[in-house]
C-alpha positions in Angstrom: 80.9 40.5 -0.4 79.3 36.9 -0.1 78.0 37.6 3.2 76.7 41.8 2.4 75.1 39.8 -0.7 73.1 37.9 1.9 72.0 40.2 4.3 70.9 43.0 1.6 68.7 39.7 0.7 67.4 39.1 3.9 66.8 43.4 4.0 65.0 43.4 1.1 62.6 40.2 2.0 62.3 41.6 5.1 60.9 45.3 3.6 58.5 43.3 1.1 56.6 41.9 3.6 56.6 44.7 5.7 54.9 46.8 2.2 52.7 43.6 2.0 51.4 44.4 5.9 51.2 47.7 5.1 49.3 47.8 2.3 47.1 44.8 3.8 46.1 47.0 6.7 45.3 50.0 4.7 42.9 47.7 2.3 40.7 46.2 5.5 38.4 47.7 6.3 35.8 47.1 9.7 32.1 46.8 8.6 30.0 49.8 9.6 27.6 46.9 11.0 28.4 43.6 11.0 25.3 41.7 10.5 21.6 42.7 9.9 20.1 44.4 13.3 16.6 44.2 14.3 14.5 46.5 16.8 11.4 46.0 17.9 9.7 49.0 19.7 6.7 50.2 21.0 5.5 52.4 23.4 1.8 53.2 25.4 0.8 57.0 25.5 -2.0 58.1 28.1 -3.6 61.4 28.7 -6.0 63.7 30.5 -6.8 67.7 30.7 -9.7 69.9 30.4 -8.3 72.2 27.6 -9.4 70.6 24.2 -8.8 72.2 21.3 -11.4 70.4 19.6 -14.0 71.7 21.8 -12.1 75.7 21.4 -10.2 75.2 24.9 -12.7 73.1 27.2 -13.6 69.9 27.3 -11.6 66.5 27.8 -8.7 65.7 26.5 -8.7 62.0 27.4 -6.2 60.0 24.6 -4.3 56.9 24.9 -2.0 55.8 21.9 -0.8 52.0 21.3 2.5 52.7 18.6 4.5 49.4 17.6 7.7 49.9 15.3 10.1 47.5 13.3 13.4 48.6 12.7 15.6 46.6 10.0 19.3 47.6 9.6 20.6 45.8 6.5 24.6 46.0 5.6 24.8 46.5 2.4 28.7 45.6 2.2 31.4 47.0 4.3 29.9 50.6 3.8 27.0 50.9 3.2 23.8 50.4 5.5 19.8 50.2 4.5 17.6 51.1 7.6 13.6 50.1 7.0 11.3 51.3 9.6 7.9 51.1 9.9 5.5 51.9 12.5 1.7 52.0 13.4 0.0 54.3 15.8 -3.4 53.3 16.7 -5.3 55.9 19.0 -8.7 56.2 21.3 -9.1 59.9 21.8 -11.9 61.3 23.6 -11.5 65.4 22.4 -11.1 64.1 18.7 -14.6 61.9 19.2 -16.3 65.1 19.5 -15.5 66.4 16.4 -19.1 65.1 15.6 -20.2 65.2 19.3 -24.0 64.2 18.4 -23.1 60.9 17.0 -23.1 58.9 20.6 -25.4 57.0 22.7 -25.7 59.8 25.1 -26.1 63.9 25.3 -23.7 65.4 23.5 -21.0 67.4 26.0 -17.4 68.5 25.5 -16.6 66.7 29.1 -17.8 63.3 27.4 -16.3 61.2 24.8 -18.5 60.5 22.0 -18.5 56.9 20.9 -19.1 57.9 16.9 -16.7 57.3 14.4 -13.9 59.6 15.1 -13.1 58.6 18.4 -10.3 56.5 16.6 -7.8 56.2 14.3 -5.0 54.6 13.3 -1.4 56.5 11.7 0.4 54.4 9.6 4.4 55.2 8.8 7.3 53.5 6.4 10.8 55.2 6.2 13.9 53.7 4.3 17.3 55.6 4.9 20.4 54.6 3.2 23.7 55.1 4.7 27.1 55.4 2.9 30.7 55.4 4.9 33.9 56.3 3.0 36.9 54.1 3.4 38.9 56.0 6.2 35.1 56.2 8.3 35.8 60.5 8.3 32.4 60.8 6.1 29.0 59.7 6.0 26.0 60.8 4.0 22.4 59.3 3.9 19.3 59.7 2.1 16.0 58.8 3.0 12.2 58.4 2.1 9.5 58.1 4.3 5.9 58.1 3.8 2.8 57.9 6.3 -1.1 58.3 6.3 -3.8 59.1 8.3 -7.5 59.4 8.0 -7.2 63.3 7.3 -4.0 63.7 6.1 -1.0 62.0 3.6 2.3 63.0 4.1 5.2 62.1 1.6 9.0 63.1 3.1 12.6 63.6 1.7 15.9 64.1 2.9 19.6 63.4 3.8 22.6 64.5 5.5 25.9 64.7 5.5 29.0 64.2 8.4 32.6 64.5 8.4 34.6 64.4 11.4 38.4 66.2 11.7 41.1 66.1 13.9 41.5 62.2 14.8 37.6 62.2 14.9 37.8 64.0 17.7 35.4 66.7 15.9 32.3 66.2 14.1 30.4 68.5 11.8 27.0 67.3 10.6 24.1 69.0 8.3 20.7 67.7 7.3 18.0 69.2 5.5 14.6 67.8 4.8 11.6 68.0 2.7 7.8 67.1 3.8 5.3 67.4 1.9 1.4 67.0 3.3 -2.5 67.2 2.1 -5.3 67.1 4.0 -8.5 65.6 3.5 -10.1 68.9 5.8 -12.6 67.4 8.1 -14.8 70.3 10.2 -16.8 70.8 13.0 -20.1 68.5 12.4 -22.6 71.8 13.0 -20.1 73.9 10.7 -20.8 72.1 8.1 -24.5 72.9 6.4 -22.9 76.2 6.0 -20.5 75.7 3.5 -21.1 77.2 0.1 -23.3 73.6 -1.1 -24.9 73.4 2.5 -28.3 74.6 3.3 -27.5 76.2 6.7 -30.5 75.9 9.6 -32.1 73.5 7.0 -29.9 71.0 7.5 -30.7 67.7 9.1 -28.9 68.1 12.6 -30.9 71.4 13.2 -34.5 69.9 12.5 -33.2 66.6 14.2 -32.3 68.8 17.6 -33.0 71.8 18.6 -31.0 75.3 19.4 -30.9 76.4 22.8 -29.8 79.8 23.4 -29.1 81.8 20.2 -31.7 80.5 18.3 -30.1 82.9 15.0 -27.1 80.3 15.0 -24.8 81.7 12.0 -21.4 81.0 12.5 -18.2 82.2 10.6 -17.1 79.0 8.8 -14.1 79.0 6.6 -13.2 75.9 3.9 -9.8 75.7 3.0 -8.9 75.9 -0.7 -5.9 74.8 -0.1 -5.1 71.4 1.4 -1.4 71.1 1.5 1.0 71.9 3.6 4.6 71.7 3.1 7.9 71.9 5.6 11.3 72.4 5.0 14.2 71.7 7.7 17.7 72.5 7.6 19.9 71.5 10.5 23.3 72.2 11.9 25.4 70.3 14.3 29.1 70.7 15.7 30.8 68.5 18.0 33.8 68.5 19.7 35.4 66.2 22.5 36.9 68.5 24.8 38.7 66.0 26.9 39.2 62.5 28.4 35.8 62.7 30.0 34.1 65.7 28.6 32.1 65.9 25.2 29.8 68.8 23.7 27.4 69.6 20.8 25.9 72.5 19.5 22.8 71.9 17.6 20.9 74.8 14.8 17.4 74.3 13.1 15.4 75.9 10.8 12.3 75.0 9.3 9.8 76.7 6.9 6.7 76.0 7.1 3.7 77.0 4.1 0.2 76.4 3.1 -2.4 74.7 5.8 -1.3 75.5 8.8 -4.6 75.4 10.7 -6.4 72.1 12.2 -9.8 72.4 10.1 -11.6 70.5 13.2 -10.6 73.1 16.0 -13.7 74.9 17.3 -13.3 78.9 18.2 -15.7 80.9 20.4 -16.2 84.7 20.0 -16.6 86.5 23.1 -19.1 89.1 20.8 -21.2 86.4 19.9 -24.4 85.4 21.7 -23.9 81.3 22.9 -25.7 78.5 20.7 -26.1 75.3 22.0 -27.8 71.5 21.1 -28.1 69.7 24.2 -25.2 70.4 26.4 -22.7 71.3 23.4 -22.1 74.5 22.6 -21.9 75.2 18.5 -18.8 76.9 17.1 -18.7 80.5 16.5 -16.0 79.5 13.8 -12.8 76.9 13.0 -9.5 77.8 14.0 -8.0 80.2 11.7 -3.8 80.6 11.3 -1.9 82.3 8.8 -0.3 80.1 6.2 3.3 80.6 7.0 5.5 79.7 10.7 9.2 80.0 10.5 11.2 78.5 13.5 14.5 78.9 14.5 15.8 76.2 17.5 19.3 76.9 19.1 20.6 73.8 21.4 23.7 72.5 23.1 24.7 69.5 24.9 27.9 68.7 27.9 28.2 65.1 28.7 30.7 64.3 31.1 31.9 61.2 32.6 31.9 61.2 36.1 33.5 57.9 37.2 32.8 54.2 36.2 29.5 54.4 36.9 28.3 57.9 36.5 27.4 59.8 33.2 26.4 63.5 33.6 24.0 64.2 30.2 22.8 68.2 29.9 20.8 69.9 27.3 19.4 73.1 26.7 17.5 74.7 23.6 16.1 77.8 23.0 13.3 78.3 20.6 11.5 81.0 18.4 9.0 81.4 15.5 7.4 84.3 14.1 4.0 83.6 15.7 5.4 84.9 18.6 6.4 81.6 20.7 9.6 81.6 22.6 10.4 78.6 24.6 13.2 77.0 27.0 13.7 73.7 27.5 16.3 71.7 29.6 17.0 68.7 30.6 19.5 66.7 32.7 19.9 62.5 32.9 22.3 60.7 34.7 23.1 57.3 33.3 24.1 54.9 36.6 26.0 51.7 35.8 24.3 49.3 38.4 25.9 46.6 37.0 28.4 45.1 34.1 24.8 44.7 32.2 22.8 47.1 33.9 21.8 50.4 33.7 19.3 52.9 35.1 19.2 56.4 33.6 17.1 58.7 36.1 15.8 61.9 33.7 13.8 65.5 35.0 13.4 68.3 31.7 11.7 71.4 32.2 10.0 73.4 29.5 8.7 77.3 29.2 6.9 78.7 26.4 5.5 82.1 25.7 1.9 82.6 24.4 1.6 82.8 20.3 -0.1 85.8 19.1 -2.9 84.5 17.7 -4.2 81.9 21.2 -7.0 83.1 23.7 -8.7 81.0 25.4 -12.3 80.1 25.7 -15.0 82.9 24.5 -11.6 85.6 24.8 -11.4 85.9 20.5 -13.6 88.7 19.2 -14.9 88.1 15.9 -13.3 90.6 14.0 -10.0 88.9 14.8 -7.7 88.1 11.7 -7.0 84.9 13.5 -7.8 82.8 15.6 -7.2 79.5 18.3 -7.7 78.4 21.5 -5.1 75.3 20.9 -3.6 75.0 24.3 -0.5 73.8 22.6 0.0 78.1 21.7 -0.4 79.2 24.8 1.5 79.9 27.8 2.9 77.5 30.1 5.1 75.6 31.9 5.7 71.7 31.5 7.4 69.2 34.0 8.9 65.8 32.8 9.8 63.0 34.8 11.1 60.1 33.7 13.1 56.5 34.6 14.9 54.0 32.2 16.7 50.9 32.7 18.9 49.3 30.0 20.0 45.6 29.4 23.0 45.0 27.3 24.2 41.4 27.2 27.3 41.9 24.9 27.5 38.1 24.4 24.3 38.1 22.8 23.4 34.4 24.8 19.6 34.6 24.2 18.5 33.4 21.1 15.0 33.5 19.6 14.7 31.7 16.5 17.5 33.3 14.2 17.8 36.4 16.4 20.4 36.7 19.3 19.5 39.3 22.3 21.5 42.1 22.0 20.0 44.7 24.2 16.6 45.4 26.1 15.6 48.9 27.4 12.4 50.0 29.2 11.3 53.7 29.9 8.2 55.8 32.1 7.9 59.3 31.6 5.5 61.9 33.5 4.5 65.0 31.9 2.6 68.0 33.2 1.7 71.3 32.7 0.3 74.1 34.8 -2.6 74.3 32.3 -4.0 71.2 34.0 -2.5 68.5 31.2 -0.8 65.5 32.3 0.1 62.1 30.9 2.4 59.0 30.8 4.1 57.0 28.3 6.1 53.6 28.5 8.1 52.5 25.9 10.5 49.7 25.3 12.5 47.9 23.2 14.7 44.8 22.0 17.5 45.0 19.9 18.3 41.9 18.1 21.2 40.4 15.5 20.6 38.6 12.7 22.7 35.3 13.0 
């Protein structure tokens, strides 16, 4: 009895320690980020074309964009996660200088940048996005606010989403909706202007200063908006599934609603049935662009990523697009991540992109001016685009370089080329470093 006394001890001990493990494992709990993160990002835009919108479909399209960006990820505690980023765009652009094209130092012409005032501006952005994990890591929701400016436009923003994954976390089912709400300050045409309800037309200043080549009878259809704002709402739907060892896929369903200004107020038109008006080598606008107040679009995507071998990653993509202004559009896309190295890798990219005409484009002098609407915003029209691109990332999981309190965590550097058969092309670099907090 003595010695069945003994061992039911030696049991028992043996289960309360066992509980103890137990219930210690299930109480810890890895941090959704260890320690504050820090990105710093920016990327260099340049581009060139003969299609501006500005001008109503001629005319440079010369632009170059500078955009730095600081991203802060803060852990909150073992769940929870603050993300602060913030982000300036400042931009030269030669088609938006010629919104006032007779404010320059030379004859006014849609193929030359004016050096006035609007030749330049700078976007300003701030979002803050809060991120909660629940114990077991099988659900996540966020919210976030973002806010950014320009010198036409203010734009406040709302939203969140919501993930939970199933089956080991093997599937993943994510939805997101969001809220933005924008006014513009409408900036027109300079020669549209003097014929607003308070202008005084062929009275004006510019007219006296310059004269009217061509039609002399220059009386254009000029439209103010009443309405300034513009708001968008966005509801998207994601599924994903890892379908083996090597293969994972994604399908991906938006929708946004779109209301109120939907028109750039500084996009020139030119009627066809309208006699040509012109101050030096610019020719005055027949009328602004003119869009209804209202775009709904529906975007379908998938993805199939597949790993190869140790140092192959196949990446697809394909999404098909719609709206009821009569766009439909393709796009794929295809990268193949190549692991050079144990901290190198290069990720070669090509995406292709079709889009159908919108019902309301026409190019240069094609619009009648009995037309309901009206744009010759290459943007809506018909083409085919090319992209072309190369990154290379650095990951150093060691994190050996230090910069003050910061510790190297990753560097990655891309080029992409874009083109379009309507004669637009441009590049952008971008880059980044991703840094720890130590």
């Amino acid at each position: 009895m003595k010695n069945i006394f003994v061992i039911i001890l030696l049991l028992s001990g043996f289960i309360s320690k066992a509980q103890q493990a137990s219930d210690s494992t299930q109480t810890y709990k890895k941090r959704v980020l260890e320690t504050t993160e820090v990105d710093f990002l920016a990327s260099y835009y340049t581009q060139d074309g003969n299609n501006a919108a500005v001008s109503g479909g001629i005319g440079t399209e010369k632009l170059t964009d500078v955009t730095p960006t600081i991203v802060v990820s803060i852990p909150l505690n073992d769940d929870d996660v603050l993300t602060i980023d913030g982000g300036v765009s400042a931009y030269t652009s030669a088609s938006s200088s010629n919104i006032n094209p007779f404010d320059g130092n030379q004859s006014a012409d849609p193929f030359v940048e004016s050096s006035g005032a609007s030749s330049g501006d700078v976007w300003t952005n701030l979002t803050g996005t809060y991120t909660h994990n629940s114990d077991d890591r099988n659900t996540i929701w966020s919210a976030k606010l973002l806010v950014s400016s320009e010198y036409d436009y203010f734009s406040l923003g709302f939203g969140g989403s919501y993930t939970k994954l199933f089956n080991e976390k093997n599937t993943e089912i994510s939805i997101n909706a969001n809220v933005y709400l924008d006014t513009w300050n409408s900036i027109y045409p300079y020669e549209l202007r003097p014929f607003s309800e308070d202008g005084n037309g062929l009275n004006n200043n510019l007219f006296s200063q310059y004269s009217i080549t061509g039609n002399q009878n220059y009386n254009p259809n000029f439209t103010k908006f009443d309405d300034e704002s513009r708001n968008s709402y966005s509801l998207g739907l994601s599924f994903s599934q890892i379908l083996s060892k090597r293969a994972q896929g994604s399908l991906m369903l938006d929708l946004v609603q779109q209301e109120g200004l939907l028109s750039t107020p500084f996009q020139r038109v030119y009627f066809a049935d309208v006699e040509d008006s012109f101050i030096q080598n610019f020719q005055l606008a027949d009328a602004n662009e003119i869009l209804p107040d209202t775009r709904f679009k529906i975007a379908l995507g998938g993805r199939l990523n597949y790993y190869l071998n140790e140092t192959f990653v196949l990446r697809t993509y394909y999404r098909f697009y719609t709206d009821n202004w009569g766009i439909n559009s393709h796009t794929t896309k295809i990268e193949l991540p190549t692991k050079i190295s144990s901290k190198f890798t290069l990720i070669p990219s090509y995406r292709f992109y079709s889009q159908s005409t919108a019902d309301y484009f026409a190019p240069y002098e094609q619009h009648l001016s009995t037309d309901e609407y009206y744009t010759s915003d290459y943007d809506l029209s018909k083409f085919n685009a090319n992209q072309y691109g190369l990154g290379v990332i650095y990951t150093d999981i060691f994190t050996g370089f230090h910069l003050w309190k910061l510790a190297l965590k990753s560097i990655d550097l891309n080029y992409h080329y874009y083109e379009r058969n309507t004669g637009l092309n441009a590049s952008i670099i971008s880059g980044g470093f991703n840094f720890i907090v130590y």
